[in-house]
C-alpha positions as CSV (number, residue, x, y, z in Angstrom):
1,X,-26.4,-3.9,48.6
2,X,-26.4,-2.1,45.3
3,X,-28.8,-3.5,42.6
4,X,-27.3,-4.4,39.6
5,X,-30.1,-4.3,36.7
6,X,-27.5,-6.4,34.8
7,X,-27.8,-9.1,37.1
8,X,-31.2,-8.8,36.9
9,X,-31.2,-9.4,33.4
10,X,-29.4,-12.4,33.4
11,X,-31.3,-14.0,35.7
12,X,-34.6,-13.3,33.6
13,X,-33.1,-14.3,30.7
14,X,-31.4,-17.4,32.0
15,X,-35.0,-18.3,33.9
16,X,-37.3,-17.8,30.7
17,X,-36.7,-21.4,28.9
18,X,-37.2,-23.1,32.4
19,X,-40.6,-21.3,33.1
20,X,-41.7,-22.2,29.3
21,X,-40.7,-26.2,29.6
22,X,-42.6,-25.8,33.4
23,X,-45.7,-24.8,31.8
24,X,-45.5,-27.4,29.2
25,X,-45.5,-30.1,32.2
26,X,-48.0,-28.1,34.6
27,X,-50.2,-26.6,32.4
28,X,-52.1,-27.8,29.3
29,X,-51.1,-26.5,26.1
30,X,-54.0,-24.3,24.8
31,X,-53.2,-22.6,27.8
32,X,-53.5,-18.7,27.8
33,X,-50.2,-18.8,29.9
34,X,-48.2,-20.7,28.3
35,X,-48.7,-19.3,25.3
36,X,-47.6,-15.7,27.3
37,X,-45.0,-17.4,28.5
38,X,-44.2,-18.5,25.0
39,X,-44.5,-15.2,23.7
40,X,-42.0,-13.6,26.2
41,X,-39.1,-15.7,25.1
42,X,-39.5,-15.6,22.0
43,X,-40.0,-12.1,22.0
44,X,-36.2,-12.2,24.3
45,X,-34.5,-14.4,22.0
46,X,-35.7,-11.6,19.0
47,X,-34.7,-8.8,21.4
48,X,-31.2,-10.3,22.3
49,X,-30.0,-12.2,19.3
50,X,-32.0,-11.0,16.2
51,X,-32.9,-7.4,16.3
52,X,-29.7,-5.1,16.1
53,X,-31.8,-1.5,16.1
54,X,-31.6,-1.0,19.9
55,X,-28.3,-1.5,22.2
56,X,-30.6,-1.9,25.4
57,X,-32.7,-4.6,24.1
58,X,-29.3,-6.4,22.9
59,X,-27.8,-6.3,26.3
60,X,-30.9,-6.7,28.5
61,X,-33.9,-8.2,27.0
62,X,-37.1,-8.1,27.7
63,X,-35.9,-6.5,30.8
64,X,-35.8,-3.0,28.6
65,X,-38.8,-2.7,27.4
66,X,-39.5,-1.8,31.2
67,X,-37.1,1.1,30.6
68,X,-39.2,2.1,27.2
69,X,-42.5,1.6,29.0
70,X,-41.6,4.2,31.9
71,X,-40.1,6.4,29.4
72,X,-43.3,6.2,27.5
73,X,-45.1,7.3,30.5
74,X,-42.7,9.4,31.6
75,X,-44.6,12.7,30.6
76,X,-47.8,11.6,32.4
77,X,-46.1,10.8,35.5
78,X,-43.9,13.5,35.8
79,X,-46.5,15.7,35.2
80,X,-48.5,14.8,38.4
81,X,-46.2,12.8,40.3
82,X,-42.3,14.0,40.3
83,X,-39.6,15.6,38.4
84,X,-40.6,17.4,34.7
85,X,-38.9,17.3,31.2
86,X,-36.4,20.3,32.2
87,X,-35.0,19.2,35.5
88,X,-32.2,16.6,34.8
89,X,-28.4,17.5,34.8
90,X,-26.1,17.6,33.2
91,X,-28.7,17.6,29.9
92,X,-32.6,16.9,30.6
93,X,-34.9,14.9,29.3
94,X,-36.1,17.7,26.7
95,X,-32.5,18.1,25.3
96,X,-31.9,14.7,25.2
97,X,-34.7,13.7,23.1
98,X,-33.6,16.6,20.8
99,X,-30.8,14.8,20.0
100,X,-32.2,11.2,19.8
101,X,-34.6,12.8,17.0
102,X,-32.2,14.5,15.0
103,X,-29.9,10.9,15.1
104,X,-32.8,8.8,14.1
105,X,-33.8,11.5,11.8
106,X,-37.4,11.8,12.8
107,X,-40.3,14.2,13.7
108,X,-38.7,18.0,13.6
109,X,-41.3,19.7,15.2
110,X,-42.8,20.7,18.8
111,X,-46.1,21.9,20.2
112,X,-47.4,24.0,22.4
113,X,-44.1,26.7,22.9
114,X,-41.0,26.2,24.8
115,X,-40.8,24.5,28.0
116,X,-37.9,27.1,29.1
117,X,-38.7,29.0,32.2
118,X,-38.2,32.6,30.2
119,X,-37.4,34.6,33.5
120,X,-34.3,32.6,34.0
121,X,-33.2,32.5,30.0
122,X,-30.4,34.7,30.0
123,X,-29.0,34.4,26.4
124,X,-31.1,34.1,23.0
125,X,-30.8,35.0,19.3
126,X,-32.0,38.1,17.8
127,X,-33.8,37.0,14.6
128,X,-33.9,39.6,11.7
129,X,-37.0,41.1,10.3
130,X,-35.7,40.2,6.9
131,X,-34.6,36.8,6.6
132,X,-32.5,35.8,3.9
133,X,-33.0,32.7,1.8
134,X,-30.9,29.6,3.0
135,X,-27.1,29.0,2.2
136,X,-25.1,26.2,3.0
137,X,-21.6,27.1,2.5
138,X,-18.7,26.9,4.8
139,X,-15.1,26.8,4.6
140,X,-12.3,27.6,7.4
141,X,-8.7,26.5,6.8
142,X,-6.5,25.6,9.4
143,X,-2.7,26.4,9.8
144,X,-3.1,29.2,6.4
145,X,-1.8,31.9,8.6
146,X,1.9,29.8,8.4
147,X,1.3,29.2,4.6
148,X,1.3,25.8,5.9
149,X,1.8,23.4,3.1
150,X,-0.2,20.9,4.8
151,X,-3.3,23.0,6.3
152,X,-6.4,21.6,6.6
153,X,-10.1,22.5,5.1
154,X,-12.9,22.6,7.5
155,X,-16.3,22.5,4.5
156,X,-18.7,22.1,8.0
157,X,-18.3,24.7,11.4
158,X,-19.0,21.1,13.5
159,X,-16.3,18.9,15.0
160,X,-16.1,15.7,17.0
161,X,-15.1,16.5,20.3
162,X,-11.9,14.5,21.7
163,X,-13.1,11.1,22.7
164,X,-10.3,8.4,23.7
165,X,-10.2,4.7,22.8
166,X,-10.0,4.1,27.0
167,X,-13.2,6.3,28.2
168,X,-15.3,4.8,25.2
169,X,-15.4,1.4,24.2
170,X,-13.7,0.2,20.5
171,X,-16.9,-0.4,19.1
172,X,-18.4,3.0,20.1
173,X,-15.0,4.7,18.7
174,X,-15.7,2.9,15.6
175,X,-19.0,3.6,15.1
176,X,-18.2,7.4,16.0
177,X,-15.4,7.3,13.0
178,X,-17.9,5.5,10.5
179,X,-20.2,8.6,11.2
180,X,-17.7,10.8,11.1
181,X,-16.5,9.6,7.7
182,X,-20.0,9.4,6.2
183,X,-20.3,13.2,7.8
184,X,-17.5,14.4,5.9
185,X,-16.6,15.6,9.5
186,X,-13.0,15.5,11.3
187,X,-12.9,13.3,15.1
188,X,-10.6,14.3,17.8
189,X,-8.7,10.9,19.3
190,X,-8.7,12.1,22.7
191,X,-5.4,11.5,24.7
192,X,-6.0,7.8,24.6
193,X,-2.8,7.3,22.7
194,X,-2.1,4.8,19.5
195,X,-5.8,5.6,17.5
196,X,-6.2,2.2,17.1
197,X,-9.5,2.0,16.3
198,X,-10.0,5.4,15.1
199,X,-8.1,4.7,12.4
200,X,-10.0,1.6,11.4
201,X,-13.0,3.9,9.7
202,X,-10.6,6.1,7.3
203,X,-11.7,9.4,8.7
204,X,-10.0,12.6,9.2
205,X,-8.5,12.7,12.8
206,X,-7.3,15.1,14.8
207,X,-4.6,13.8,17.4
208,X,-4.5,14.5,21.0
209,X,-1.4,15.0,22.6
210,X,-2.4,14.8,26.6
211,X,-0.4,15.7,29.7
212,X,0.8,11.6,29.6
213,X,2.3,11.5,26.2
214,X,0.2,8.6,25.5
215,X,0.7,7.4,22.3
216,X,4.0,9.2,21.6
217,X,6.1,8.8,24.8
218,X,8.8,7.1,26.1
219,X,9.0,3.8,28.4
220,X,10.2,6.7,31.3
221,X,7.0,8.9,30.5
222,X,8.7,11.6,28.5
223,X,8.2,12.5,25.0
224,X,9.0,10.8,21.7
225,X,9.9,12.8,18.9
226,X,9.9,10.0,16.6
227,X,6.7,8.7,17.6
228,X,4.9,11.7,17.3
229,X,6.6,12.4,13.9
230,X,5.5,8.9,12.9
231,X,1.9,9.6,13.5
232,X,2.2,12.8,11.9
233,X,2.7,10.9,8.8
234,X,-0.1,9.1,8.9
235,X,-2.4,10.1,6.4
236,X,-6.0,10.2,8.1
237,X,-4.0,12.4,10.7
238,X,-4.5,16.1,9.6
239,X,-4.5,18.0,12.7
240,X,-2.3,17.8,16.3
241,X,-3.6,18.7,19.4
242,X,-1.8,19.7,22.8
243,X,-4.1,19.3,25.4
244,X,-3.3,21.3,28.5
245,X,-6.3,21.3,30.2
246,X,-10.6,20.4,29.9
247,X,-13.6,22.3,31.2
248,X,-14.2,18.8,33.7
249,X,-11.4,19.4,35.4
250,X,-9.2,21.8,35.0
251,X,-5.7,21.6,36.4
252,X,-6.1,18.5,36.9
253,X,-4.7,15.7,34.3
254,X,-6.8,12.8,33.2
255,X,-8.1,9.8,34.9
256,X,-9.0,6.6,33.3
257,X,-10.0,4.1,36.2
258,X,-8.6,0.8,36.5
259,X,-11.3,-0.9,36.4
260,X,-11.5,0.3,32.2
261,X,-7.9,-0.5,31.7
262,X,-7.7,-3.7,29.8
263,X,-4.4,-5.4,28.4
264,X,-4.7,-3.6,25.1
265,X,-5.3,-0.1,26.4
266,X,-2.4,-0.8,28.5
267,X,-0.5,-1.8,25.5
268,X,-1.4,1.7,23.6
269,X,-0.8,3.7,26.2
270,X,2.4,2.0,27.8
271,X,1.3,2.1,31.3
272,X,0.8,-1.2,33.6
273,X,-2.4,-2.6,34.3
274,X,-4.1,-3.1,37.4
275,X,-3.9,0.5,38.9
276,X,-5.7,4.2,38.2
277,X,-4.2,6.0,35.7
278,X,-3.5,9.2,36.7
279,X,-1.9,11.9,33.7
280,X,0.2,14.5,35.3
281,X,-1.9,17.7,35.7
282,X,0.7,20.1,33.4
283,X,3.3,19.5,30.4
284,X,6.4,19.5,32.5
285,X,8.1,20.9,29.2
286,X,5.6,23.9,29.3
287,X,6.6,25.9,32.9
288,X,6.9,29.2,31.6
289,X,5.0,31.4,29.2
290,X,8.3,31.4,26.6
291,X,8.4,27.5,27.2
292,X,4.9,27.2,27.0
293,X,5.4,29.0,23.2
294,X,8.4,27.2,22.1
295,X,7.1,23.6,22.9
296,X,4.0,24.5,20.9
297,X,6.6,25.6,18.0
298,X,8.5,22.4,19.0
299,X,5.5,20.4,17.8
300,X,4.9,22.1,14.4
301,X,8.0,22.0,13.6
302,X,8.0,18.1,14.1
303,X,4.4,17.3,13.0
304,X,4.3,19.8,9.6
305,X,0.5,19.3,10.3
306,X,-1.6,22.0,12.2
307,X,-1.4,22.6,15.6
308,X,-2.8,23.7,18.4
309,X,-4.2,23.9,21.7
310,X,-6.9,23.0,24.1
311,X,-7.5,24.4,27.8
312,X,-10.6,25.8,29.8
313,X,-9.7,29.1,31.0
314,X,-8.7,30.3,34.5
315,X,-6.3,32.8,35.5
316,X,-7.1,35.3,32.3
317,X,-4.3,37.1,33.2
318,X,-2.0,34.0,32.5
319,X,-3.4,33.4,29.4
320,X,-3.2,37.5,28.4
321,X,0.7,36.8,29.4
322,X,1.1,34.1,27.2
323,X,-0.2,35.4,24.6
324,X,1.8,38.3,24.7
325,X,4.7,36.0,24.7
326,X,3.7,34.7,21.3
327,X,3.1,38.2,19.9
328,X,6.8,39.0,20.7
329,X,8.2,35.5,19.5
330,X,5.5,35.4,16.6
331,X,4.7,31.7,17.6
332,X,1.1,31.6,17.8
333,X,-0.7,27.7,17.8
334,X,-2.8,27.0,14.3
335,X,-6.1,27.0,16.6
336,X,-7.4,27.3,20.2
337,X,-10.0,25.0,21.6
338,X,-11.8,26.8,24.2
339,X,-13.6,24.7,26.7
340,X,-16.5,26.2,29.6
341,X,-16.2,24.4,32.8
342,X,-19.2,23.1,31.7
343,X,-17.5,20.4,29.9
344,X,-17.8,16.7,30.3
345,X,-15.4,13.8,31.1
346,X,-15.8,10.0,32.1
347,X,-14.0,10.5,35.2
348,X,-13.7,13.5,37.5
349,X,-13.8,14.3,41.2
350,X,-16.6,16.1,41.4
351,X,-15.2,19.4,43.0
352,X,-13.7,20.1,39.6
353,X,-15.8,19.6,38.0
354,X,-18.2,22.2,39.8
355,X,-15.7,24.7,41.2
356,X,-13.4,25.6,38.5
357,X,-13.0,27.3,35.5
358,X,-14.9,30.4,33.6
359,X,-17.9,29.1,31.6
360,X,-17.7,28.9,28.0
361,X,-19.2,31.8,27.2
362,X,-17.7,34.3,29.5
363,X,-14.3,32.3,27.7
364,X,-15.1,33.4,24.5
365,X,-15.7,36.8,25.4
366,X,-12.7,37.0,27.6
367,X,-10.5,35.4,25.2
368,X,-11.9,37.3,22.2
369,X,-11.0,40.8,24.1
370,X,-7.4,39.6,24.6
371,X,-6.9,38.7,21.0
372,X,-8.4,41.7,20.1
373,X,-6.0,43.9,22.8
374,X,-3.4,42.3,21.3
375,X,-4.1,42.6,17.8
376,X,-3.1,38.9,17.2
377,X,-6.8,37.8,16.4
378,X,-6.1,37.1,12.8
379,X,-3.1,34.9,13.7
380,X,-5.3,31.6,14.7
381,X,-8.7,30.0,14.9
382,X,-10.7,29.1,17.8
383,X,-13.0,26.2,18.1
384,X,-15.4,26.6,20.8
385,X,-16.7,23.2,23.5
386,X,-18.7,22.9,26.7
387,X,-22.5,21.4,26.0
388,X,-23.2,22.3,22.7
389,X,-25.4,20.0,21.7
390,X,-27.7,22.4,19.6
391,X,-27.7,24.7,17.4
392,X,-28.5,27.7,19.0
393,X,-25.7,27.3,21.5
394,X,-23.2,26.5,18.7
395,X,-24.5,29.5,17.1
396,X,-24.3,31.6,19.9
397,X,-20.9,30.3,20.6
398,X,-19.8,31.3,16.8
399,X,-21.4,35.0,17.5
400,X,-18.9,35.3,20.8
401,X,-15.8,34.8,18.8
402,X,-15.6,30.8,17.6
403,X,-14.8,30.1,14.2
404,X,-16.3,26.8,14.7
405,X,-17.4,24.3,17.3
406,X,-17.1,20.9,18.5
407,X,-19.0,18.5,20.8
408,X,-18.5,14.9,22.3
409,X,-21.5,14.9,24.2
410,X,-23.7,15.6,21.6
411,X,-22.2,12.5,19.7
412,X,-22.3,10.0,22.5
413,X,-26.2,11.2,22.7
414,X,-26.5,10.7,19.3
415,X,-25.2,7.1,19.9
416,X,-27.8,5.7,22.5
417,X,-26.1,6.9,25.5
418,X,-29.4,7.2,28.2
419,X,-27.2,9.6,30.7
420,X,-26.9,6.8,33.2
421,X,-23.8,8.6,34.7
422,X,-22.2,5.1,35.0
423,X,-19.0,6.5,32.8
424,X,-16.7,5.8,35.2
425,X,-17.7,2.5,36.7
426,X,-16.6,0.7,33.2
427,X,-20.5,-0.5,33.4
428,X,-22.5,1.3,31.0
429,X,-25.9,0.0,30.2
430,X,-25.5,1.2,25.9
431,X,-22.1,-0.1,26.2
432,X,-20.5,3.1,24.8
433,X,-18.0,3.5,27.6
434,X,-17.3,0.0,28.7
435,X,-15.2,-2.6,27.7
436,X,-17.3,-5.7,28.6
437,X,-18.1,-7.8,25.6
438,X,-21.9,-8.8,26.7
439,X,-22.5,-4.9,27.2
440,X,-20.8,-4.2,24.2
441,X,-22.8,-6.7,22.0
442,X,-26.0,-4.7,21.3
443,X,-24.0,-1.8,19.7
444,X,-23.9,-2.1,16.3
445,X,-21.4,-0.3,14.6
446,X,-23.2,0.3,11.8
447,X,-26.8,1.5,12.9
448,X,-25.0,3.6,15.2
449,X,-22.9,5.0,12.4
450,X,-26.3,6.6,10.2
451,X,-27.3,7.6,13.4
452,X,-23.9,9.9,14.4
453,X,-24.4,10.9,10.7
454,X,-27.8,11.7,11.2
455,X,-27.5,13.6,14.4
456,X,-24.5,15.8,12.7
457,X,-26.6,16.5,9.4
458,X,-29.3,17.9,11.6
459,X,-27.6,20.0,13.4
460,X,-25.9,21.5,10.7
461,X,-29.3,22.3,8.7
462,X,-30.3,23.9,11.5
463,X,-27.3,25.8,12.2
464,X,-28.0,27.0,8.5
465,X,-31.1,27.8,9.1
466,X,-30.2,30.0,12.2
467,X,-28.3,32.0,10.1
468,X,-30.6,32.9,7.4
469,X,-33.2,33.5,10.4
470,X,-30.6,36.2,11.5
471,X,-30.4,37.4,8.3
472,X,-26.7,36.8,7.8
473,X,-25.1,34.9,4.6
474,X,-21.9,33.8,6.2
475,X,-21.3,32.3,9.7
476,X,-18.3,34.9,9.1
477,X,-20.8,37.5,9.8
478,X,-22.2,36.8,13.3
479,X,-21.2,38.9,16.2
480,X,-22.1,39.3,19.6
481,X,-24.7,42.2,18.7
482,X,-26.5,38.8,17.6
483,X,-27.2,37.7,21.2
484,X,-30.1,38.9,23.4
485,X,-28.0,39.1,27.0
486,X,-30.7,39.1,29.8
């Protein structure tokens, strides 16, 4: 029988006030032990009611400060016992922490020298023997390269990754936007249809457009026009997004289990409840290259807002075909988003996620070649995905051919999410990607908010730094002679 730490939980908490009133009848009052006892619920009732700074205490009581004991011992213990600070997947402990003290905006500094294992580093940054002194200006416009009346100014080379209101919970899609807004950064929906939520914090938003239409579709499954042209006009909307494929799982559409699909999600999305939803794994519109570009054109034409497109690469070929067929039609999308197969997702059968699809790197280089071949690299941006959660991979990523970066990961970190790979089981511990209400309790929108704003802040200073360490003034600048490759 599984253990459920949540039931766990309950019981304690539900079993504290019993044990207090027990000691008061078996035990006399100046007791030692009923004064511990004493001290543990209130300490629970603080922990699960009053305090608001820590989503585990919030949903768990007491029962967390197990959690924060072990984790406080973790170093010691791992040290002689089992696993070290650089052995977890997808991110380890050391890269976590990273991020949990650039979102509280705490200690920046480390001791002692990396904990990398240097014979297996294969990329790093070559520093400059003259640095320059630090600048922090930035500015990329999207959808200039069609005179666009309504592009869109990038000030920041850092995105929020796509993240639907279906995989993450409303109030963790909230507290995302707040962070976003206070950022001054732009949030990708996800394919999770209607933005509901997202739209409740007044950021920028870039809208996904998924193989299931969701959110612009018919009650058959096909597209809407209208709805799509609706959206457009919504004014936090600035950017469109056709998803073909993710670095999770590549030719594969998305999955939102059932078990996460509640009556309002349904409702968005305009599918039934009770079952898996599976999107189909391709645009059915898109079966040719020459179909492929005029749908693309199809949806600038109806948006009047940028547009463009996100996949993890496979068959180079195919893509070197396509965009071929673009040079010759001179329809080219506003931007790319590259995603490695390293990418994440709340739902995936694992072979997908471990058996397909170039990494993000050798996608950058790949697709910067064919761009380059082609003589089309000037006609579009790329924004570059896949576990860049730092800066020196985002800067690294920039150097390969990016004009900027995103990350959802990084975000969710940034949040309070403890890795607990529960994603998909609609059970997560931070309640970030769950819809249960007593999950969903301890996060509070607005602590969460400085901390997303924190964690992008950060990560941006350091970006800045990087460059000046390379001796570069523009991110415009950086190139793959940049990069160490081992």
């Amino acid at each position: 029988m599984k253990f459920k730490i949540e039931k766990l939980a309950r019981f304690i908490n539900f079993l504290l006030p019993f044990v207090v009133l027990l000691s008061f009848y078996f035990l006399p009052l100046t007791s030692p032990l009923t004064w511990f006892f004493i001290f543990l619920l209130v300490l629970n009732i603080y922990s699960l009611h009053i305090q608001k700074k820590h989503t585990l205490l919030s949903n768990f009581g007491i029962l967390a400060y197990l959690r924060y004991f072990l984790e406080g011992i973790g170093p010691e213990l791992r040290q002689y016992l089992y696993a070290n600070d650089t052995e977890e997947k997808p991110f380890n402990r050391t890269e976590r922490k990273d991020v949990y003290i650039k979102a509280k905006n705490e200690g920046k500094s480390s001791s002692f020298g990396s904990l990398l294992d240097f014979n297996q580093r294969k990329y790093a940054l070559k520093h400059s023997f003259y640095p320059r002194d630090l600048i922090s200006t930035f500015s990329l416009n999207f959808g200039e390269e069609r005179t666009l009346k309504q592009s869109y100014h990038l000030s920041k080379p850092l995105l929020i990754g796509a993240m639907s209101y279906g995989a993450l919970g409303k109030k963790a899609v909230r507290a995302l936007a707040r962070g976003a807004k206070k950022a001054n950064l732009i949030m990708n929906t996800g394919e999770g249809g209607y933005p509901k939520y997202h739209l409740m914090e007044s950021c920028d938003l870039i809208f996904q457009m998924g193989t299931g239409k969701f959110g612009v579709r018919k009650e058959n499954g096909e597209f809407d026009p209208d709805k799509l042209k609706k959206l457009s006009e919504i004014e936090q909307i600035k950017m469109i997004e056709i998803k073909f494929s993710q670095g999770a799982k590549p030719g594969k559409g998305g999955l939102l289990p059932k078990e996460k699909i509640t009556a309002e999600i349904a409702e968005l999305r305009n599918i039934p409840l009770g079952k898996d939803l599976y999107s189909p794994p391709y645009h059915k519109e898109c079966s040719s290259p020459l179909a492929t570009v005029h749908f693309i054109k199809n949806i600038q034409e109806i948006s009047q807002l940028p547009t463009g497109i996100k996949f993890c690469l496979g068959n180079e070929k195919e893509l070197y075909d396509l965009f071929s067929i673009m040079k010759k039609e001179k329809i080219f999308p506003d931007y790319i988003s590259l995603d490695g197969s390293e990418g994440g997702t709340g739902a995936s059968p694992k072979t997908f996620m471990d058996d397909l699809g170039y990494d993000l790197k050798s996608s950058l280089k790949i697709l910067s070649q064919i761009l380059k071949d082609l003589e089309i690299e000037n006609q579009l941006k790329v924004i570059a995905s896949g576990k860049l959660i730092n800066s020196g991979h985002q800067i690294m990523a920039l150097a390969l051919g990016a004009h900027a970066v995103s990350t959802a990961r990084g975000f969710l970190l940034a949040l309070g999410c403890i890795q607990a790979l529960r994603c998909h089981t609609n059970n997560c511990p931070t309640g970030i990607t769950t819809h249960k209400a007593h999950l969903m309790k301890g996060l509070n929108i607005e602590k969460k908010s400085e901390r997303v704003k924190n964690y992008a802040s950060n990560i941006l200073k350091y970006n800045y730094e990087l460059l000046a360490a390379l001796g570069l003034k523009d991110f415009s600048e950086i190139k793959p002679k940049h990069i160490i490759f081992n």
